[in-house]
Backbone as CSV, one residue per row, in Angstrom:
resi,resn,N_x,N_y,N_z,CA_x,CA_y,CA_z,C_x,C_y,C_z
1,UNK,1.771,0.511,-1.253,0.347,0.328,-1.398,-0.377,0.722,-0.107
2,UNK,0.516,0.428,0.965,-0.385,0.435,2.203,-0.449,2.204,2.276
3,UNK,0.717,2.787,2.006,0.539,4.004,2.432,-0.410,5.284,1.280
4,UNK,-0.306,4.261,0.203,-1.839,5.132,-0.501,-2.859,4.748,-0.174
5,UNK,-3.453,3.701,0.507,-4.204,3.615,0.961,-4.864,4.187,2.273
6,UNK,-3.736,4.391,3.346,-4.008,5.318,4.324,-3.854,6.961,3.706
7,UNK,-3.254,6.993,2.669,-3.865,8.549,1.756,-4.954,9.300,1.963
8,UNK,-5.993,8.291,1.649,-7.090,7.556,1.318,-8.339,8.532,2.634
9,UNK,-7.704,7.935,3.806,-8.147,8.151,4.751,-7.783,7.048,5.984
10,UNK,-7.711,7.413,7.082,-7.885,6.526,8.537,-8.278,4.791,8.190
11,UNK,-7.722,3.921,9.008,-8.103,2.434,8.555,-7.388,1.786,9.460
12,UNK,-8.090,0.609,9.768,-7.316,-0.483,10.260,-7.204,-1.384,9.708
13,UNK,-6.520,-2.595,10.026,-6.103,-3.599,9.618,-6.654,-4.632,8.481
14,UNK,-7.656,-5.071,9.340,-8.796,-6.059,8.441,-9.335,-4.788,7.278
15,UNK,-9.820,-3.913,7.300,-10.288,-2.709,6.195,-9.027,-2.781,5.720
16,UNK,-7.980,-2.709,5.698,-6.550,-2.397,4.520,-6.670,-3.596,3.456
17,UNK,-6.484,-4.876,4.778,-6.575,-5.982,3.853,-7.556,-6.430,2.988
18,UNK,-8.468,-5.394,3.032,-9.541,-5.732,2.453,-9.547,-5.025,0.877
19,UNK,-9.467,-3.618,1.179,-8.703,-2.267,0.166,-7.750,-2.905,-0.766
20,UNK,-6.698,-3.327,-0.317,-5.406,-4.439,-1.216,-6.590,-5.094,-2.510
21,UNK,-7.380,-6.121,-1.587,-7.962,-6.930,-2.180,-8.716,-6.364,-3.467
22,UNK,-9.558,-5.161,-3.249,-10.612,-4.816,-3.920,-9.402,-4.279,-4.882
23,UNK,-8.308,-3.488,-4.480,-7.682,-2.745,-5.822,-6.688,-3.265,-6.577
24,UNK,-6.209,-4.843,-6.442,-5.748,-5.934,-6.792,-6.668,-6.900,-7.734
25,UNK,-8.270,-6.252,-7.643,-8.545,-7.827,-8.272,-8.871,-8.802,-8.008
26,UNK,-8.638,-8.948,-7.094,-8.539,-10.199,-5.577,-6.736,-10.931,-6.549
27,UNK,-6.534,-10.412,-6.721,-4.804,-10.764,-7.305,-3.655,-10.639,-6.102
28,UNK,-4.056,-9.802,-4.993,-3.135,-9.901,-4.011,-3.998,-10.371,-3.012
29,UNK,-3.184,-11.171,-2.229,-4.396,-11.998,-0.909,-2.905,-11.945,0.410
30,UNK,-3.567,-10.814,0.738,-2.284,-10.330,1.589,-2.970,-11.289,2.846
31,UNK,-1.685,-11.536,4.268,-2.066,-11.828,5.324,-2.177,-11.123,6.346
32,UNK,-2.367,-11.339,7.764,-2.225,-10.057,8.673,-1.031,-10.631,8.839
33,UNK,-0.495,-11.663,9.102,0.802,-12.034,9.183,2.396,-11.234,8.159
34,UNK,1.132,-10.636,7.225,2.748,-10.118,5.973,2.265,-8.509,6.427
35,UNK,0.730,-8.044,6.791,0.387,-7.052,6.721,0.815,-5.617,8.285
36,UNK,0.658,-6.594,9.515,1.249,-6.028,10.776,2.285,-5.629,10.929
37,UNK,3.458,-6.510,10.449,5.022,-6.079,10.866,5.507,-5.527,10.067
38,UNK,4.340,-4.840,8.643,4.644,-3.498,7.672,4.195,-2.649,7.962
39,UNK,2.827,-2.267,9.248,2.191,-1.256,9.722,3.243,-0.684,10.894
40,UNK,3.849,-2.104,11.454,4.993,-1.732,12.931,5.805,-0.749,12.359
41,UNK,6.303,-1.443,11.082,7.420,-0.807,10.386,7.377,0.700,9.977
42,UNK,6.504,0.542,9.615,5.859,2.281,8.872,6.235,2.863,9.815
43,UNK,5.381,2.752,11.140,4.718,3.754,12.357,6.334,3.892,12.997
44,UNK,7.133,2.765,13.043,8.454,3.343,13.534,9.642,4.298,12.566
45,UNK,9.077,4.165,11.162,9.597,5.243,10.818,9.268,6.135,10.495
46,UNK,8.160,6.727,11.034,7.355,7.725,11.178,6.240,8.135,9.937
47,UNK,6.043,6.653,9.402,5.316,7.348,8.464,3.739,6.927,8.652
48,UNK,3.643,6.544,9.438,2.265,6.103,10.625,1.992,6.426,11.398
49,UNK,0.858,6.979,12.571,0.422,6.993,13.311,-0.484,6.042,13.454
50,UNK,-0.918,6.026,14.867,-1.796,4.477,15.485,-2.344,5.474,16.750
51,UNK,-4.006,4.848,16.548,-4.500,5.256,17.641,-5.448,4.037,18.032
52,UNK,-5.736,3.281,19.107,-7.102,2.723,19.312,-8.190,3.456,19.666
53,UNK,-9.691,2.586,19.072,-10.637,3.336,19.344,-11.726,2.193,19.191
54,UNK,-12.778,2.608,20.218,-13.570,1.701,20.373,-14.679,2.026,19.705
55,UNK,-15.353,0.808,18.963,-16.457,0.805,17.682,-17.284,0.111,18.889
56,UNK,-18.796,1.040,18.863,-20.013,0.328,19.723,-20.538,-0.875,18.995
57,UNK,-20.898,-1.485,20.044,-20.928,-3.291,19.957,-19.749,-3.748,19.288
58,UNK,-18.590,-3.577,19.091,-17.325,-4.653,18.831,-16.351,-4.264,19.669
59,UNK,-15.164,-4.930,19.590,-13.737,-4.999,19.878,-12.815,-3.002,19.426
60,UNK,-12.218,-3.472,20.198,-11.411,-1.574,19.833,-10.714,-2.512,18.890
61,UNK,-10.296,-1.317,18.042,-9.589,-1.321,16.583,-8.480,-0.563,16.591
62,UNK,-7.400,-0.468,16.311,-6.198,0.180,16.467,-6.005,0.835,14.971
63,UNK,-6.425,1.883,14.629,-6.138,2.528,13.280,-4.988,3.349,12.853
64,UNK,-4.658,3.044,11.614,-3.607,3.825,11.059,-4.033,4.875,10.702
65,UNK,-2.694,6.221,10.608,-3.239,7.163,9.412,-1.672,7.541,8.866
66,UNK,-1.688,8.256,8.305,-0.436,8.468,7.258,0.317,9.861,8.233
67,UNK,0.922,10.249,8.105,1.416,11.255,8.598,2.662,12.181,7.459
68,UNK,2.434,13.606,7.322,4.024,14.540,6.376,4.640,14.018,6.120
69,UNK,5.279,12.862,6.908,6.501,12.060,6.512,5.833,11.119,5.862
70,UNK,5.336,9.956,6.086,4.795,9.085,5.058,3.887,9.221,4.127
71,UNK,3.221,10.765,3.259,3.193,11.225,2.715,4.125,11.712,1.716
72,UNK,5.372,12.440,2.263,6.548,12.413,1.364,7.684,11.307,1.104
73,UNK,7.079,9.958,1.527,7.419,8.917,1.554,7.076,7.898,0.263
74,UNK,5.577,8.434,0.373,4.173,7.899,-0.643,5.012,8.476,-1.995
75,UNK,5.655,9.849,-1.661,5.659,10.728,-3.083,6.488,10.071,-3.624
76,UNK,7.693,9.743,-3.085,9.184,9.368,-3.412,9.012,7.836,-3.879
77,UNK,8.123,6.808,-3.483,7.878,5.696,-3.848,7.209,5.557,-5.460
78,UNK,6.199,6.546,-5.425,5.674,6.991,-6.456,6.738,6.858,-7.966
79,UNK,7.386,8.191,-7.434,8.471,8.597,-8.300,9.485,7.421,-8.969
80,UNK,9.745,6.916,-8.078,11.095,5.724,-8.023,10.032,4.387,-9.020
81,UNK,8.819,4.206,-8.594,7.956,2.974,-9.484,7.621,3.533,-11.128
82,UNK,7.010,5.110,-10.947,7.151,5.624,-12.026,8.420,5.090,-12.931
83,UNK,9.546,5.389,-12.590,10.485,5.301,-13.104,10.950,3.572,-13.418
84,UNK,10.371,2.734,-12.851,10.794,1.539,-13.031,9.999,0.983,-14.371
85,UNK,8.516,1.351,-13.997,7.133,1.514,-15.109,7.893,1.755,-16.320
86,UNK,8.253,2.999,-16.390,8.587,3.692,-18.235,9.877,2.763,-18.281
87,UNK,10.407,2.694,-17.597,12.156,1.648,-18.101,11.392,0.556,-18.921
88,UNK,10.412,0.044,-17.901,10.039,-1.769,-18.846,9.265,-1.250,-19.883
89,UNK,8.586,-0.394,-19.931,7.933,0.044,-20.955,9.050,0.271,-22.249
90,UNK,9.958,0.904,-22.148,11.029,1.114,-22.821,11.777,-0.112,-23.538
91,UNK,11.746,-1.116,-22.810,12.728,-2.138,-22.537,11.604,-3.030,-23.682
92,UNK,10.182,-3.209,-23.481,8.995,-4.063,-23.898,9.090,-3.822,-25.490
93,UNK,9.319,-2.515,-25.669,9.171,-1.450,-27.079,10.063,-2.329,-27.699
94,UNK,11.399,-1.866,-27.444,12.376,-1.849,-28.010,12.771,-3.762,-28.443
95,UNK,12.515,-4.671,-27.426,12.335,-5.538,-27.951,10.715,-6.473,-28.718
96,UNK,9.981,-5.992,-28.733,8.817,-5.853,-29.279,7.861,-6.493,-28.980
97,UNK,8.070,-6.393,-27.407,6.885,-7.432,-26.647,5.563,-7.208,-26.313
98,UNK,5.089,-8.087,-26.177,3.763,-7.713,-25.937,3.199,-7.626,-24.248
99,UNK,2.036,-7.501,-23.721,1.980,-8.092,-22.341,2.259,-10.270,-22.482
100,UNK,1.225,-10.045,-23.435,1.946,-11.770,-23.635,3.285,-12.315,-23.789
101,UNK,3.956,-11.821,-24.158,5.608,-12.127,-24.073,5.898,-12.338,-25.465
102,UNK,4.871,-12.201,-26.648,5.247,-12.512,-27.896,4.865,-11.093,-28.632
103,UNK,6.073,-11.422,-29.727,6.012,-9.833,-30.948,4.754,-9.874,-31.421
């Protein structure tokens, strides 16, 4: 999620957690506590970059952006959920469920 969102364009932290929120529903209520040491994570495996930059009248902001690799990262995640998607879809059919859990 985080890395379609830096898709998206450039962002920091509080703006991601915010993005989650709006494209969740308010159904995900992420923390910076669950949200930082997945941005660390990214950026050390190269699928992040980080720059600070200072916003007039506030605090500098340390922004993400996506980078080739976490782009073809984005793709492959894609692919692999795709594929989890049509299985339950498959799986829902065949036993004749509904989203409610009843035939």
């Amino acid at each position: 999620m985080v890395l379609g969102i830096l898709a998206e364009g450039e962002s920091y932290g509080y703006a991601i957690l915010k993005r989650i929120g709006e494209l969740s529903g308010g159904e995900l209520d992420w923390t910076e506590g669950l949200l930082y040491p997945l941005l660390h994570r990214l950026e050390r495996l190269g699928h992040v970059e980080s720059n600070w930059q200072a916003v007039a009248g506030e605090r500098r902001r340390k922004y993400y952006r996506i980078t080739e690799h976490g782009r073809a990262e984005l793709a492959e995640q894609r692919r692999q959920w795709d594929t989890v998607v049509d299985a339950l879809k498959d799986l829902w059919e065949v036993r004749g469920l509904t989203a409610e859990g009843t035939a």
